[in-house]
N, CA, C and O atoms as CSV, one atom per row, in Angstrom:
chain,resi,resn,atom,element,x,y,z
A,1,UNK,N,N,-24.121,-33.646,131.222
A,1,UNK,CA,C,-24.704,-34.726,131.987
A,1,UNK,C,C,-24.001,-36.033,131.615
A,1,UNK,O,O,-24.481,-36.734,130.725
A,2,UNK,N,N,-22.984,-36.358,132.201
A,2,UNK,CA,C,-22.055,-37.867,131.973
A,2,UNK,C,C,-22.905,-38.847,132.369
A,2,UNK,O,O,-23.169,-38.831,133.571
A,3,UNK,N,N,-23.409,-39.694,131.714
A,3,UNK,CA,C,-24.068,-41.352,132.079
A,3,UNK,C,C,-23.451,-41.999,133.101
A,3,UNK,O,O,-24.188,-42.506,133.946
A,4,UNK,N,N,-22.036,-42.127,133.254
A,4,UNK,CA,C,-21.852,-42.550,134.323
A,4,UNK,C,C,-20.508,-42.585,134.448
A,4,UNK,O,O,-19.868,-42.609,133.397
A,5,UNK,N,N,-19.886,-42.595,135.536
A,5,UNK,CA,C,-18.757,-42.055,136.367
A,5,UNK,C,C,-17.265,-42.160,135.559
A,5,UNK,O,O,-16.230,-41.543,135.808
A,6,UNK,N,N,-17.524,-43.139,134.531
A,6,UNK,CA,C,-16.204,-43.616,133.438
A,6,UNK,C,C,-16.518,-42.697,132.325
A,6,UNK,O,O,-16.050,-42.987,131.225
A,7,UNK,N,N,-17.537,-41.194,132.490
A,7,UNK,CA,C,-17.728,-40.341,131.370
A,7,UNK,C,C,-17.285,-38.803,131.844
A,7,UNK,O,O,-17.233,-37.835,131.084
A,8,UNK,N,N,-16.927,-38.791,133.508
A,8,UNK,CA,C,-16.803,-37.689,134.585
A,8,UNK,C,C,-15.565,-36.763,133.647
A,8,UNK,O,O,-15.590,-35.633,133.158
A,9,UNK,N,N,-14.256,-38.121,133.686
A,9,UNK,CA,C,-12.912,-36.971,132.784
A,9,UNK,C,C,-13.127,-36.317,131.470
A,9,UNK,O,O,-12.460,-35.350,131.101
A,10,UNK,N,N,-14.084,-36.872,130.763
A,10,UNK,CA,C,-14.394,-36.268,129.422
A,10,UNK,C,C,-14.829,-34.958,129.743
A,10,UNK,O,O,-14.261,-33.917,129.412
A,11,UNK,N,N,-16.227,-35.105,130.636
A,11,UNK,CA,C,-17.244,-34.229,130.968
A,11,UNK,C,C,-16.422,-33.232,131.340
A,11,UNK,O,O,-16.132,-32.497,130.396
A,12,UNK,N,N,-15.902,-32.915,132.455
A,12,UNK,CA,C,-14.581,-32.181,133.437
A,12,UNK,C,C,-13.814,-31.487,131.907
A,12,UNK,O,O,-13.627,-30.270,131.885
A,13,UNK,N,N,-13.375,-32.401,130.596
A,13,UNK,CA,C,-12.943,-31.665,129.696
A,13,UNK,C,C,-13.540,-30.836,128.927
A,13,UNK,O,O,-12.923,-29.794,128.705
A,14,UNK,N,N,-14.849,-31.003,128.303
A,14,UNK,CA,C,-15.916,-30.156,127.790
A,14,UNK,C,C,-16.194,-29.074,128.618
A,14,UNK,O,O,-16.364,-27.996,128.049
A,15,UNK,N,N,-16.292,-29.116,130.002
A,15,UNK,CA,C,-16.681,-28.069,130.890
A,15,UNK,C,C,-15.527,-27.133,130.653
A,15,UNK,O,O,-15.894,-26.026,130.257
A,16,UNK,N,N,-13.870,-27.327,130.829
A,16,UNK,CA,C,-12.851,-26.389,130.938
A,16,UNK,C,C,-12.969,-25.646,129.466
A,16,UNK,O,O,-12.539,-24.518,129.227
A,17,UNK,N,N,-13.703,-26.596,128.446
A,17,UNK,CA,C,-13.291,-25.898,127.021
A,17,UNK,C,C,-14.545,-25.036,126.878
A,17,UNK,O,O,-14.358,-24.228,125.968
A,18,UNK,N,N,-15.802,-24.899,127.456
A,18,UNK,CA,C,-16.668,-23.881,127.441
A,18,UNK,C,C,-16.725,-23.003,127.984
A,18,UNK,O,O,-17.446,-22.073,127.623
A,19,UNK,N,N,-15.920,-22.966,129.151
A,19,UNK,CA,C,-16.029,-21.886,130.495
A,19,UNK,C,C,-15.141,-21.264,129.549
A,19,UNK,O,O,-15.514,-20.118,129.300
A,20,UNK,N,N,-14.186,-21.579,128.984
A,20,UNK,CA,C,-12.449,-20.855,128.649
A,20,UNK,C,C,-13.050,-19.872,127.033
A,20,UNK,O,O,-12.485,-18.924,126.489
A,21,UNK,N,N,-14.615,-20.702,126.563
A,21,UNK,CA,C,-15.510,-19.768,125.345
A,21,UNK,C,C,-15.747,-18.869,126.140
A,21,UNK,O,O,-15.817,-17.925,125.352
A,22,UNK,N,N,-15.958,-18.368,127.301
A,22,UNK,CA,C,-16.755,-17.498,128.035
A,22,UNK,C,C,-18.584,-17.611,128.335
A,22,UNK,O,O,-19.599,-16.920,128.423
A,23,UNK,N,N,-18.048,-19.116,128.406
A,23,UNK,CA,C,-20.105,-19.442,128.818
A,23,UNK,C,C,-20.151,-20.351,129.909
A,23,UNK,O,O,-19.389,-21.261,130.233
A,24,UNK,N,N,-21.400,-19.837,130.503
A,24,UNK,CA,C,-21.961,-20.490,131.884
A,24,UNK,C,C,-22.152,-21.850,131.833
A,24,UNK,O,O,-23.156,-22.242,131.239
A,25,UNK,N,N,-21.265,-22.810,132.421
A,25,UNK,CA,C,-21.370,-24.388,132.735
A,25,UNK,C,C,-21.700,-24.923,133.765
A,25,UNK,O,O,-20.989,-24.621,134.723
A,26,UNK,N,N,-22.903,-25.945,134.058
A,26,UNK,CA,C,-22.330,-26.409,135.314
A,26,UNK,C,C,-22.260,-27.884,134.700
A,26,UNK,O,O,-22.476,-28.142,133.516
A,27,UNK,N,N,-21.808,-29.126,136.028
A,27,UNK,CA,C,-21.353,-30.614,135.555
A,27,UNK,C,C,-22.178,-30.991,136.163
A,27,UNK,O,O,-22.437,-30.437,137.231
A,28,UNK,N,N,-23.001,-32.217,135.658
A,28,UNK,CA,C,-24.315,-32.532,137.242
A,28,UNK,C,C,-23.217,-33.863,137.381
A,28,UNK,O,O,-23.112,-34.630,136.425
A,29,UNK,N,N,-22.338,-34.101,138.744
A,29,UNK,CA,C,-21.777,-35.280,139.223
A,29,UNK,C,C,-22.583,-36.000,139.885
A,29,UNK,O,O,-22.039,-36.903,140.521
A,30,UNK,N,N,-24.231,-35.887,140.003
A,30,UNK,CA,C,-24.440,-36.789,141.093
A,30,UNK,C,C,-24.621,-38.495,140.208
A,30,UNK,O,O,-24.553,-38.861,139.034
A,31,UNK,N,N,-24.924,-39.294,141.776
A,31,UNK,CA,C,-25.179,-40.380,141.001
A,31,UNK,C,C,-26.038,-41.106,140.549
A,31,UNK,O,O,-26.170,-42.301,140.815
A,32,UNK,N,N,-26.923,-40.245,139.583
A,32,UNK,CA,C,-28.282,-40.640,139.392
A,32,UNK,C,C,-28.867,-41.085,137.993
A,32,UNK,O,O,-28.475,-40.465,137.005
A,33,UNK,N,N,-29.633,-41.948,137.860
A,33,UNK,CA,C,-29.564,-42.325,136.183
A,33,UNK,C,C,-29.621,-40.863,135.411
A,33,UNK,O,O,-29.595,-39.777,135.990
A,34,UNK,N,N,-29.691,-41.038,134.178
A,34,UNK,CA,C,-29.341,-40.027,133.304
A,34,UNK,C,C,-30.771,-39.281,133.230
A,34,UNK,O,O,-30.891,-38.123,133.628
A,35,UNK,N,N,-32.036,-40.148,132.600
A,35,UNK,CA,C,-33.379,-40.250,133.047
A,35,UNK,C,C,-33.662,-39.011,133.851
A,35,UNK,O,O,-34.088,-37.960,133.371
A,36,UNK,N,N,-33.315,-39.285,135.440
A,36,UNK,CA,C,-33.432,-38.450,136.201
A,36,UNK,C,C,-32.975,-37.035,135.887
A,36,UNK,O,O,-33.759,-36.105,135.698
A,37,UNK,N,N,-31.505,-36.925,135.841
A,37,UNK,CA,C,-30.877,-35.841,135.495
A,37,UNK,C,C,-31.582,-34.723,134.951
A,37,UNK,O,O,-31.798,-33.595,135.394
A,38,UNK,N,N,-32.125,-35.738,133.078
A,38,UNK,CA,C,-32.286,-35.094,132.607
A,38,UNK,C,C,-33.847,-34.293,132.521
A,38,UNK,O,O,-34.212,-33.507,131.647
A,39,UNK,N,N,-34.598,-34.754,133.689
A,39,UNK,CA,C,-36.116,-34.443,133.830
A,39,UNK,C,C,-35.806,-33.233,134.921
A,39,UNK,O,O,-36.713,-32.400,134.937
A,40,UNK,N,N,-34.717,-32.961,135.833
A,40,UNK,CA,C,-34.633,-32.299,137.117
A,40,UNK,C,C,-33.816,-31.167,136.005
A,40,UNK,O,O,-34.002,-29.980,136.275
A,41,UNK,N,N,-33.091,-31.420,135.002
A,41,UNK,CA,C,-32.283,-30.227,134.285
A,41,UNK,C,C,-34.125,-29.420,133.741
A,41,UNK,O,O,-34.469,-28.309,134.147
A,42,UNK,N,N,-34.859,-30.143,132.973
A,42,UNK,CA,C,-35.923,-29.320,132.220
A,42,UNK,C,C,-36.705,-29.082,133.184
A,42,UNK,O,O,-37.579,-28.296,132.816
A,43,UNK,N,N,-36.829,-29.435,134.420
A,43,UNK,CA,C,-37.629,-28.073,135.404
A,43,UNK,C,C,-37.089,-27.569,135.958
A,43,UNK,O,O,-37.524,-27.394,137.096
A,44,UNK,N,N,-35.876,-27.009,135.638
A,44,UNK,CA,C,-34.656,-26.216,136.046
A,44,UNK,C,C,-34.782,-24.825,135.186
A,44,UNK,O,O,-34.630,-23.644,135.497
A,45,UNK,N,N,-35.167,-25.571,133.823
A,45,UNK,CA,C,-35.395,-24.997,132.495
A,45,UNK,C,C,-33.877,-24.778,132.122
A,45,UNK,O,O,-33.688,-23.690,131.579
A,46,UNK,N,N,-32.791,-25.531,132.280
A,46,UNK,CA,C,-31.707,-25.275,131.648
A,46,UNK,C,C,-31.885,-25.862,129.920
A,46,UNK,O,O,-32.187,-26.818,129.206
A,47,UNK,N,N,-31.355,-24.212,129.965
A,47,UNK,CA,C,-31.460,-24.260,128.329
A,47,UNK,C,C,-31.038,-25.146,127.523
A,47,UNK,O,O,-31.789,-25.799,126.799
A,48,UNK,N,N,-29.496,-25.297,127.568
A,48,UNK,CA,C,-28.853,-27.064,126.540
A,48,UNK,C,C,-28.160,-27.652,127.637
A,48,UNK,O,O,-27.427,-27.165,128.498
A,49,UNK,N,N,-28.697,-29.215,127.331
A,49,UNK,CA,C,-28.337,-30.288,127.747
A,49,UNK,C,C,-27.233,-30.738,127.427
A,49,UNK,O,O,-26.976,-30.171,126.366
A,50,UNK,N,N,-26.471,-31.358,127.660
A,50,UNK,CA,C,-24.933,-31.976,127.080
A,50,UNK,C,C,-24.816,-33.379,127.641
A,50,UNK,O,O,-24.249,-33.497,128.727
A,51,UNK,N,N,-25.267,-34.415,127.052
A,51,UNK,CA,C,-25.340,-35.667,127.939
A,51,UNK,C,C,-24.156,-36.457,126.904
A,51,UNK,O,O,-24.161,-36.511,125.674
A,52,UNK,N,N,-23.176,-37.026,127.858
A,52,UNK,CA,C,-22.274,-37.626,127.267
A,52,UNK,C,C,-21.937,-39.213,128.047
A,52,UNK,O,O,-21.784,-39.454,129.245
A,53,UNK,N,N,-21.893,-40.179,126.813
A,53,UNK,CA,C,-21.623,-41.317,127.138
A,53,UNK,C,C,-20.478,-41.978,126.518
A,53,UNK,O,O,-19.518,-41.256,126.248
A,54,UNK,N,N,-20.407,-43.266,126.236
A,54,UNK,CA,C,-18.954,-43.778,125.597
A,54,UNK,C,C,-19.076,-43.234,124.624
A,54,UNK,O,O,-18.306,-42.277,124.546
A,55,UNK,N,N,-20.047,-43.445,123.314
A,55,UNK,CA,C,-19.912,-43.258,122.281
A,55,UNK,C,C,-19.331,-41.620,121.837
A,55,UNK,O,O,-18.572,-41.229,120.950
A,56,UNK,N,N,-19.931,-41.072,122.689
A,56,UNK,CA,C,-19.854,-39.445,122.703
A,56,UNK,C,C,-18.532,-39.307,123.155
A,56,UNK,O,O,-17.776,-38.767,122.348
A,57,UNK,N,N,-18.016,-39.678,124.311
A,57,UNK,CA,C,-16.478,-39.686,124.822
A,57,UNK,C,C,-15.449,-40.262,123.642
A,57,UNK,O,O,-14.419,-39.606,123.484
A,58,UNK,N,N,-15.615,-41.256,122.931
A,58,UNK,CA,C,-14.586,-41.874,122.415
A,58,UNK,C,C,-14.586,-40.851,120.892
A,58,UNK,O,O,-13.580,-40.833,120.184
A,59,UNK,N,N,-15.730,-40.108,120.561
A,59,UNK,CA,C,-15.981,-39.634,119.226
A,59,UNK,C,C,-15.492,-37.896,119.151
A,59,UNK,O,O,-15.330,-37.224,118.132
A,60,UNK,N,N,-15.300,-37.382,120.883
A,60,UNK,CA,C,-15.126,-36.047,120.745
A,60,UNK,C,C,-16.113,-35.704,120.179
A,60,UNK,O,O,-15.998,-34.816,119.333
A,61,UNK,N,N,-17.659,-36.392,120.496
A,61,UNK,CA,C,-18.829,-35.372,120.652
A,61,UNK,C,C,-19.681,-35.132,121.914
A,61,UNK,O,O,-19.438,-35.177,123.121
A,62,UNK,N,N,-20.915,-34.824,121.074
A,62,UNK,CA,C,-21.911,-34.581,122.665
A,62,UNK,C,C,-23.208,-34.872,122.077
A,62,UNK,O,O,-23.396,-34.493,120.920
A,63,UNK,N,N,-24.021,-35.413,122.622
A,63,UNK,CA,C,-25.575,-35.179,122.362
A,63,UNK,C,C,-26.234,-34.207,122.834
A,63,UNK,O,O,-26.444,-34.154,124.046
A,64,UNK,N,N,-26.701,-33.225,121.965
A,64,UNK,CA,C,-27.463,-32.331,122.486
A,64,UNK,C,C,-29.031,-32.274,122.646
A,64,UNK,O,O,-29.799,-32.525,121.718
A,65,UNK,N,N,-29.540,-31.817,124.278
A,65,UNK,CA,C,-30.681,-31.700,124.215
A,65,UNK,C,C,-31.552,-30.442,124.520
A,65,UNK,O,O,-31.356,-30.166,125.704
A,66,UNK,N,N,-32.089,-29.904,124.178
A,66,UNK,CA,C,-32.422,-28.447,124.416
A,66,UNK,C,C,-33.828,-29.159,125.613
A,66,UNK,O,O,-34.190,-30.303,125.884
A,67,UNK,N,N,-34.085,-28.362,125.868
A,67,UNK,CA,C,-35.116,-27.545,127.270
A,67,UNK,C,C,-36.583,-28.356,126.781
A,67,UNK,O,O,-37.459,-28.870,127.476
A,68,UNK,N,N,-36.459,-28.243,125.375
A,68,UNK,CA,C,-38.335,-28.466,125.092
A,68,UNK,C,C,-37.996,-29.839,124.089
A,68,UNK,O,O,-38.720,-30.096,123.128
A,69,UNK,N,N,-36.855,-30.637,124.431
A,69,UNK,CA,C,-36.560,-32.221,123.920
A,69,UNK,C,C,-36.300,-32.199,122.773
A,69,UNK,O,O,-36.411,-33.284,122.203
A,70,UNK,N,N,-35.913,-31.170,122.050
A,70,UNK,CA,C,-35.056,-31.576,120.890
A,70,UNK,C,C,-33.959,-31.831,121.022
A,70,UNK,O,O,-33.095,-31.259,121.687
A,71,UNK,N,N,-33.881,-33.213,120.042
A,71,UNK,CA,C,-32.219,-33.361,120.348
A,71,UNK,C,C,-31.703,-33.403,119.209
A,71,UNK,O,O,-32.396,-33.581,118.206
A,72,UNK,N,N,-30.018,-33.200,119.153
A,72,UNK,CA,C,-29.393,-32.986,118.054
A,72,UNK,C,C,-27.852,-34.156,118.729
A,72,UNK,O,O,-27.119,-33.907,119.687
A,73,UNK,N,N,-27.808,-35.526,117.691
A,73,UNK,CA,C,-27.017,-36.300,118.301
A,73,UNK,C,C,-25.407,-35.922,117.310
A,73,UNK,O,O,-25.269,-35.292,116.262
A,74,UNK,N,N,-24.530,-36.521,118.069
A,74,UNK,CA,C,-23.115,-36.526,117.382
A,74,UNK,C,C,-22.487,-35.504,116.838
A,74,UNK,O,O,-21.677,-35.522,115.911
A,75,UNK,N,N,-23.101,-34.133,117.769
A,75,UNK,CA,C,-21.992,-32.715,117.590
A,75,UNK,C,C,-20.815,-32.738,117.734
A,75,UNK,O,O,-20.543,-33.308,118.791
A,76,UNK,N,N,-19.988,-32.418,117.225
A,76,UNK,CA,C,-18.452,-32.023,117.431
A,76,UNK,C,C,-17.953,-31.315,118.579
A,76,UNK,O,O,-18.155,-30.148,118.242
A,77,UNK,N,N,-17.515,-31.285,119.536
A,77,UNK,CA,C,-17.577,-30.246,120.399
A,77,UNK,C,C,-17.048,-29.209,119.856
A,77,UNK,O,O,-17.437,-28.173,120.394
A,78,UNK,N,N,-16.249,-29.044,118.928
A,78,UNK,CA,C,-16.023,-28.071,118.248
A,78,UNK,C,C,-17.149,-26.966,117.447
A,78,UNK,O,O,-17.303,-25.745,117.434
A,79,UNK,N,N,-17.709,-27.960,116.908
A,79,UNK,CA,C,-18.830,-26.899,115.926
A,79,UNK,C,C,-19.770,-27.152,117.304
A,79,UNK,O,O,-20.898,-26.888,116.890
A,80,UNK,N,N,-19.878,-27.467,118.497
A,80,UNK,CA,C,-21.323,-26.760,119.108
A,80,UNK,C,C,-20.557,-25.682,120.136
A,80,UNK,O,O,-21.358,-25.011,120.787
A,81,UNK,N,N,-18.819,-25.337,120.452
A,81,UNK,CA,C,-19.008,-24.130,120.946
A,81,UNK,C,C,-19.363,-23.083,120.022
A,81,UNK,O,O,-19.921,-22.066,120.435
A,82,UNK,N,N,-18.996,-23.300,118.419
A,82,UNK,CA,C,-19.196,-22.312,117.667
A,82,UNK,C,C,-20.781,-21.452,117.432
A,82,UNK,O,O,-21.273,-20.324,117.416
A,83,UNK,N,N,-21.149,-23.030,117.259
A,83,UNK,CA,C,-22.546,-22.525,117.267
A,83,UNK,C,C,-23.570,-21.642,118.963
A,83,UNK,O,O,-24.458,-20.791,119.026
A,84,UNK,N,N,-22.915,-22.327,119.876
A,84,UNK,CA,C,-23.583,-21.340,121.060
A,84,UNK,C,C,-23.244,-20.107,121.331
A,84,UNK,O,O,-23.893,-19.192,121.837
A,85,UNK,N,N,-21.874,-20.180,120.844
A,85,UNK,CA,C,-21.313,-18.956,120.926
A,85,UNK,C,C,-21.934,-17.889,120.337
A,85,UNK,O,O,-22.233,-16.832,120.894
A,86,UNK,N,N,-22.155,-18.248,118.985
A,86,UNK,CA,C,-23.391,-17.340,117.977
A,86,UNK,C,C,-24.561,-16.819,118.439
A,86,UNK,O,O,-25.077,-15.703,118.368
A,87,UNK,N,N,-25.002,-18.294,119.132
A,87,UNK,CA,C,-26.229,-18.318,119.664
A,87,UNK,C,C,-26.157,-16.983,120.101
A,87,UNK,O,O,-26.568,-15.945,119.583
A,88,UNK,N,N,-25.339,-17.283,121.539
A,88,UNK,CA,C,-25.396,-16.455,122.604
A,88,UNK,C,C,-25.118,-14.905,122.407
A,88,UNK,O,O,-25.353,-14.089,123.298
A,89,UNK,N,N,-24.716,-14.643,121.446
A,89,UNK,CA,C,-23.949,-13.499,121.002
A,89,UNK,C,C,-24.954,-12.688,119.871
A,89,UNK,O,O,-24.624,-11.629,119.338
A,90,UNK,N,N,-26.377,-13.474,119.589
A,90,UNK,CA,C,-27.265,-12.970,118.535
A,90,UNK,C,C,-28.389,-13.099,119.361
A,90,UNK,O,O,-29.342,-12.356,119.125
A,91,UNK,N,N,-28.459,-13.872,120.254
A,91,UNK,CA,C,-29.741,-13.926,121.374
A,91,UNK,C,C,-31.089,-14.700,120.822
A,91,UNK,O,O,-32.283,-14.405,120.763
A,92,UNK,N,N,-30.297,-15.828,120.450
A,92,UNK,CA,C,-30.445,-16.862,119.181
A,92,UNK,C,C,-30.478,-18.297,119.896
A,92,UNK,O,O,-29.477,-18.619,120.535
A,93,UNK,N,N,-31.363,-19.014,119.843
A,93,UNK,CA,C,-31.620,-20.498,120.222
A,93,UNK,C,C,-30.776,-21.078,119.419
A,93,UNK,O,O,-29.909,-20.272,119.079
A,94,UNK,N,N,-30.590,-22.433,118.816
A,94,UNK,CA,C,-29.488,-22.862,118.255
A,94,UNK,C,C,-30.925,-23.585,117.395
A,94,UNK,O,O,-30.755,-24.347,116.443
């Protein structure tokens, strides 16, 4: 979930590096506060959130938010494919 449209090329990069883990992504491009996004993702019930802004873009992380509002700020994108990957592969929440 990119904050806003100067976060789209990052986002677009996180997406190619998870699909290429072998896990289900989608990008929400619309243009709607984040707020929104992220209330229409949890009655979606999508499982993790990925909301990325400058700080997150310039740091090569992500904020993570799971389904039932936990969040986990300033992941690596590195250590959170590792960790979903696990997840996903033990049938394991993070």
């Amino acid at each position: 979930l990119p904050i806003a449209d100067r976060h789209l090329d990052f986002a677009r990069g996180v997406l190619a590096t998870l699909r290429a883990a072998g896990l289900r992504v989608e990008l929400d491009e619309r243009q709607e506060k984040i707020g929104y996004k992220i209330r229409e993702a949890q009655l979606q019930k999508v499982p993790y959130m990925l909301i990325v802004g400058d700080k997150e873009a310039g740091a090569n992380q992500l904020s993570v938010r799971l389904r039932t509002g936990q969040e986990d700020k300033e992941v690596p994108v590195a250590t959170f494919i590792d960790r979903i990957v696990e997840a996903v592969a033990t049938h394991a929440e993070l």
